[in-house]
Every structure is written in C-alpha cells, then in structure tokens.
C-alpha positions, 0 to 999 in steps of 0.5 A: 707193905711198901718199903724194906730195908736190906742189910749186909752186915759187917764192919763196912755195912751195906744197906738198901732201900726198897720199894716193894710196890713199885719193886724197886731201889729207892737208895743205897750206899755203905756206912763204915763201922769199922774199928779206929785204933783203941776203938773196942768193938762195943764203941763199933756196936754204939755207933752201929745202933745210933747209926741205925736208929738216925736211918729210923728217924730220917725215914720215919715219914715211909712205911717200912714194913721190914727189915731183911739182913744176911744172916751171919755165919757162925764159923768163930773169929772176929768177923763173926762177933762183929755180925752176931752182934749187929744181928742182936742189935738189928732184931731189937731195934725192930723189937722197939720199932714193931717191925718184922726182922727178915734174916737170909742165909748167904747161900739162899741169897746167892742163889737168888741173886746170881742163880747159884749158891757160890756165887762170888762178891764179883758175881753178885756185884754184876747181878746188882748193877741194873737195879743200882743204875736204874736208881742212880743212872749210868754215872752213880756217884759212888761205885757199887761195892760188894757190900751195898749189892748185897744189901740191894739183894737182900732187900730184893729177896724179901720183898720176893719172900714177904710180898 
C-alpha cells in the first residue's frame, strides 16, 4: 500500500494525502460543498461525487490503496444527512475503484491524534501543525482549518491501522 486518502466530511470537506512508506503528507487542503441559495442538497451530493472522482483521475498515476473517512455521527439534523450521505458516496466510488473504504469514529480519531476522546477542533489543529509544516514549510499558503486536520488525522490513523 503506498498512498491513502484521509476524509473529514461535511459541507466544507477536509481531505489528505498520505504517503504510507514514507509516513508522510503528501498535500491537503478543503474543498467546499456547501449549499448556494436554491441549491438542494442533491446538487451539494453531485458536485461532492464529481469532485471526488476528478481527485481519482488527477491522482490515478498513484497507488492508493484506501480511503479512510471520519465515520458520521447519527444524532438527526442537517449535518448528519449531509454526512451519511457523503459516506454513501465515498463507500461506492471505492466499490467502482476497487479500493478499500476505512471509516474511524470520531473519538477513536481524537484519541489517537490528540491522546484523549474529547479532544477539541483547537486541540486537533495543533496536533496536525508539524505534519502539515513538514509538508508545506513554515508559511503554507493557506492556514490549517479544523477540517483539513482532521483529514490529515484521518489518513494518519489508517496508515496506523492498515500498514
């Protein structure tokens, strides 16, 4: 297995890629999702699909073995529907591409990154910074956001579970 793709899904998408060999970040970044006036959430599911499918074909010349997700929380409202959903889409684009989905509950996520179960987003930004500064240097282009270290979590965690 060489490379993993890390996702922390919601409306504004974190995502990571990670080199399992040489246990390290490739690149991050977010991909926002979220709804324009009159948008439906269907349209936020298309463009997510398309989206991630154009990340297949950019990074079709690498070996990505897997692709790990934060599991959502079934707790009812929006943001739940919205994460459901995209785990649907994720397990079958993986189902077309033959490749293994990996999804982490939150807590076990926290836990490994941060040391504890409740770690706040704060807390697992700082937990991220030395990844994402070895990949991008001390000025990175864009600032960490809670979404993209949880992606970059993610991805550390499964090449963690599945090395």
């Amino acid at each position: 297995m060489r490379y993993i793709l890390g996702l922390d899904v919601s409306s504004k998408v974190g995502w990571a890629l990670w080199d399992a060999q040489k246990d390290k970040l490739v690149e991050s970044g977010v991909q926002d999702f979220t709804k324009k006036r009159g948008e439906s959430s269907g349209l936020m599911f298309l463009k997510f699909r398309r989206w991630l499918c154009e990340e297949f074909v950019r990074l079709c010349g690498l070996d990505i073995a897997l692709i790990a997700y934060e599991a959502p929380h079934h707790k009812g409202g929006a943001a739940t529907h919205i994460c459901v959903n995209m785990a649907g889409i994720i397990e079958a684009q993986c189902e077309l591409m033959c490749i293994e989905p990996a999804p982490v509950h939150s807590g076990t996520l926290k836990k490994f990154a941060a040391g504890h179960g409740k770690a706040s987003k704060e807390d697992m930004v700082e937990a991220a910074k030395p990844y994402h500064l070895a990949c991008y240097g001390e000025e990175p282009l864009q600032p960490l956001t809670h979404d993209e270290a949880d992606a970059i979590h993610v991805a550390r965690w499964a090449a963690k579970e599945y090395a």
